[in-house]
N, C-alpha and C positions, 0 to 999 in steps of 0.2 A: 763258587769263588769268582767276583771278579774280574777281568782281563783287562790289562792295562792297553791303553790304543798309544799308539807312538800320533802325538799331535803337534811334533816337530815340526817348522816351517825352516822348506829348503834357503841357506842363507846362502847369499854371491858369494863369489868368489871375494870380488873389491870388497865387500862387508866385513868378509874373514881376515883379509889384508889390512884392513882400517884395525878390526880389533888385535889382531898379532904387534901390529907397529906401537898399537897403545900399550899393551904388557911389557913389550920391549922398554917401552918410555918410562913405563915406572919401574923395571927392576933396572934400568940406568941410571934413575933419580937415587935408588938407595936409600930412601927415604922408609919401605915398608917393615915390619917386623919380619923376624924370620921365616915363619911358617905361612904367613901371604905369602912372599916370597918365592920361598918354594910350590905354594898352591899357581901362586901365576905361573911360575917359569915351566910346572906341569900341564897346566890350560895351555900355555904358549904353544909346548912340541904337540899336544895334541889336536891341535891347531893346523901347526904346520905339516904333517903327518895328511891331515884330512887335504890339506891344498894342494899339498903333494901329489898325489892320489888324481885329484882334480885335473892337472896339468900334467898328467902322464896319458889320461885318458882325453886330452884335448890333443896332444901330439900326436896319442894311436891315429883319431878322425883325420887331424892333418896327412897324417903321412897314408891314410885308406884314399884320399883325393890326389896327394901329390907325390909321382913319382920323385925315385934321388937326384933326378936331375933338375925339380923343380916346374915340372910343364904338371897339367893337371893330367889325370889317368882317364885314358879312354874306357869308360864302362862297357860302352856296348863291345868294345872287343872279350874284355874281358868275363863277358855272361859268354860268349860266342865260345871263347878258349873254354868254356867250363864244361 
């Protein structure tokens, strides 16, 4: 049997943000039937969902570099302390 290969290509951030703001635009137009509708407004969360995600994991890196007071983190203390 088989095996299906995930041939997915990684999409930006801004690509994902372009296409959310577009789903946005059309179920604000009002104009689709109802089950587009709800098919977009489901693409949409799971959209934002994935970005979500994204920009938790860009914060973790930020906040691994910069201490809460904003100065960047000394590594080499910190291999030292370990």
């Amino acid at each position: 049997m088989p095996t299906k290969k995930s041939n997915k290509k990684e999409v930006s951030f801004e690509d994902q943000m372009q296409k959310l703001e577009t789903i946005v635009k059309e179920l604000e137009a009002g104009n689709l039937p109802l089950q587009d509708s709800l098919d977009r407004f489901k693409e949409g969360v799971e959209l934002s969902k994935k970005m979500e995600k994204t920009l938790n994991q860009a914060q973790a890196s930020v906040s691994a570099i910069i201490d809460e007071n904003g100065q960047i983190k000394d590594f080499a203390e910190q291999v030292n302390d370990e």
